[in-house]
C-alpha positions as CSV (number, residue, x, y, z in Angstrom):
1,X,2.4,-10.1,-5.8
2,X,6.2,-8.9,-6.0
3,X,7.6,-5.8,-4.6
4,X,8.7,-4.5,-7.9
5,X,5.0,-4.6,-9.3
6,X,3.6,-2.8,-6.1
7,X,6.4,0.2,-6.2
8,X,5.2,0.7,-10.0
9,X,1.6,1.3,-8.8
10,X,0.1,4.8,-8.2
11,X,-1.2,5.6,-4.7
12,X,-4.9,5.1,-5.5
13,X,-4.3,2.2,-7.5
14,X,-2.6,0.5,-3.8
15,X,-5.5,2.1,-2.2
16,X,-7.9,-0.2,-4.3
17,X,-5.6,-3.4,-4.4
18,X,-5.6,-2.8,-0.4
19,X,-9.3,-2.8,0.0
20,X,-9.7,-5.7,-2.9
21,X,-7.3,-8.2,-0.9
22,X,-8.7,-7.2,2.5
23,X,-12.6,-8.1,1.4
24,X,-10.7,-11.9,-0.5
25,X,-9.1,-12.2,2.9
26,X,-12.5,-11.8,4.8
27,X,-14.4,-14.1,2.3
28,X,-11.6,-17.2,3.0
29,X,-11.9,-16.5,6.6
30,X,-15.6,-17.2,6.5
31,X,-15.1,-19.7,4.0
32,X,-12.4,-21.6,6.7
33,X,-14.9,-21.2,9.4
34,X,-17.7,-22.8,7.3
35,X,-15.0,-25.7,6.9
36,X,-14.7,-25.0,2.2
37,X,-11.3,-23.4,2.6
38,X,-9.7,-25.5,-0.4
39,X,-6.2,-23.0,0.1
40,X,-5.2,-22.7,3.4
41,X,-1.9,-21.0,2.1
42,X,-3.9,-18.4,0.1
43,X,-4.6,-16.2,3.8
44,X,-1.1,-16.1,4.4
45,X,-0.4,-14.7,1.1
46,X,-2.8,-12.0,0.8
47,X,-2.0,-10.8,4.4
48,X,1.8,-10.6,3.5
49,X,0.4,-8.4,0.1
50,X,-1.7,-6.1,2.2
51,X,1.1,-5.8,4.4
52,X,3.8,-4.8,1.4
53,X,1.0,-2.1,0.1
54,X,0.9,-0.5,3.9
55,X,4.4,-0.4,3.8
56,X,4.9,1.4,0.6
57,X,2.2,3.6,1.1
58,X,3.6,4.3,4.8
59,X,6.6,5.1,3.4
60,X,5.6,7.1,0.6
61,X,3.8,9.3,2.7
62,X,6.6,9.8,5.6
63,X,8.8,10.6,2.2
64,X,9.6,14.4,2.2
65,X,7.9,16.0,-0.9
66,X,9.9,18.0,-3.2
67,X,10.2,21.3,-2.6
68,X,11.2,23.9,-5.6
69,X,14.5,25.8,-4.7
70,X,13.6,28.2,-3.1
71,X,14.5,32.4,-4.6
72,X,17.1,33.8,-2.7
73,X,15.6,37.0,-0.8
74,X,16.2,41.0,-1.6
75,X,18.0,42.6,1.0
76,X,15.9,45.8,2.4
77,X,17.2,48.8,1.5
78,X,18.2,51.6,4.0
């Protein structure tokens, strides 16, 4: 999966990819235990993914949100 295509997703939409890759990476673990892992490379791969998703979505949330200008305030009158 390339950058570009994970900066285009919406938060929830990482949020699922995230928790789709991390159950794939647990079924090839057990898979390479059992001794059928036909892809060795394919664990590397999905780890660097999850890892590009935690990164977005780390800095997405440490972004500062966008605040509407703010209305200058009335001075009291005395």
């Amino acid at each position: 999966m390339k950058i570009k295509e994970i900066i285009e997703m919406s938060n929830d939409e990482l949020l699922t990819k995230r928790r789709d890759l991390r159950q794939e990476r647990l079924h090839l673990r057990l898979q390479q235990q059992s001794g059928q892992l036909e892809q060795p490379s394919r664990l590397r791969l999905i780890r660097r993914d999850v890892a590009r998703i935690e990164t977005i979505l780390s800095q997405r949330s440490n972004q500062p949100q966008t605040i509407p200008a703010e209305q200058p305030k009335a001075k009291a009158k005395k």
